[in-house]
N, C-alpha and C positions, 0 to 999 in steps of 0.2 A: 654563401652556402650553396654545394650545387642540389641539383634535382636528385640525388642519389642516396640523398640525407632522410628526403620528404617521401620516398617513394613508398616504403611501408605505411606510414600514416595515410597517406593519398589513397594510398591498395584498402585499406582499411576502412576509410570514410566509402570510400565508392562500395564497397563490399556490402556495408551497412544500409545505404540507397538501396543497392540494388535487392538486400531479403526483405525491406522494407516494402519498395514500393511494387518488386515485377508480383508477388502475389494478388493483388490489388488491382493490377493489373490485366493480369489470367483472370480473374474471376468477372473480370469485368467487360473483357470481349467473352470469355467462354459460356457465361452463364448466362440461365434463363430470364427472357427480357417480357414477360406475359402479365401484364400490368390489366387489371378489371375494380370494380366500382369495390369490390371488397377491400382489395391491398392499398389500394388510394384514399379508403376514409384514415381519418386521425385516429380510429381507435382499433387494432385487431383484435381486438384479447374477445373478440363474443360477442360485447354487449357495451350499451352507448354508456359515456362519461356519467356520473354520478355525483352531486356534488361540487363544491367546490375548489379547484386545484391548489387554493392557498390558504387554506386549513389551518387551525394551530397546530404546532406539531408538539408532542411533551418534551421538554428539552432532557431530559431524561435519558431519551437515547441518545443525544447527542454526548451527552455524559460517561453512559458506560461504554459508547465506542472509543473515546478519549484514554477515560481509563484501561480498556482493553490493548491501546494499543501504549501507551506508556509502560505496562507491564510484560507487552508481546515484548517490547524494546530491549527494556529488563534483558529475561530473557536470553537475546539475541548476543547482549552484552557480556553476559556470563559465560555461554558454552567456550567463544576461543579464549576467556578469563580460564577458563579449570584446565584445558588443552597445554596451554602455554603456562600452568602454575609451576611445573618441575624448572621451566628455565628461568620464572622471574625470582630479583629478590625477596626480601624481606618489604621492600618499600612497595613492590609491586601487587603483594600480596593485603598488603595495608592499605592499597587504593582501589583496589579489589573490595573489600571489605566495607570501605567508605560509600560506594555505591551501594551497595545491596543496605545501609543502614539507612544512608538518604532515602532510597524508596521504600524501605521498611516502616519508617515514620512516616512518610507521608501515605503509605494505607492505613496505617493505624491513627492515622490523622481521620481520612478520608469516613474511615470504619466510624470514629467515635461521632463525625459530626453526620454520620445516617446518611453519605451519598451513595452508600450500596442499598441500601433502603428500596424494598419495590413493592408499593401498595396500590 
């Protein structure tokens, strides 16, 4: 294969490098380098650490971000599903269908066993 095959891909990767890395770059000859006892402590926000950094956390959240983002997915899955309904068949329409019932049961799963629950 010659080089002529590769040269868009090559143009392409390099292109990628380079809106990645020259911003990073720039910012980092251009900008200000005024470093004092404030920007060097561990904590900017104000005011010293509080507590302990490893906390129990309620798993809770970790929960409805789960669920939030299976249902973003949902979602995402459906809009080119209704776009593309006039061209698909009958079978297509039926796998269409099959999704939206799987994650209909499993919130109505989710629903009866109280994991939306917030007390």
């Amino acid at each position: 294969m010659s080089l002529d095959q590769y040269l868009p891909v090559l143009l392409f990767i390099l292109l990628g490098i380079v809106t990645g890395v020259a911003p990073q770059i720039i910012g980092y000859i251009l900008g200000p380098n005024r470093p004092d006892a404030a920007k060097n402590s561990p904590y900017e926000c104000g005011f010293e650490a509080f507590g302990d950094a490893r906390m129990k956390f309620d798993v809770r959240f970790y929960l409805i971000a789960i669920l939030f983002i299976l249902f973003d997915l949902e979602t995402a899955l459906l809009f080119p599903w209704a776009v593309a309904l006039k061209d698909l068949d009958f079978g297509g329409f039926l796998l269409g269908l099959e999704i939206v019932l799987v994650l209909t049961v499993g919130f109505v799963y989710m629903w009866i066993k109280g994991a939306l629950d917030w007390e």
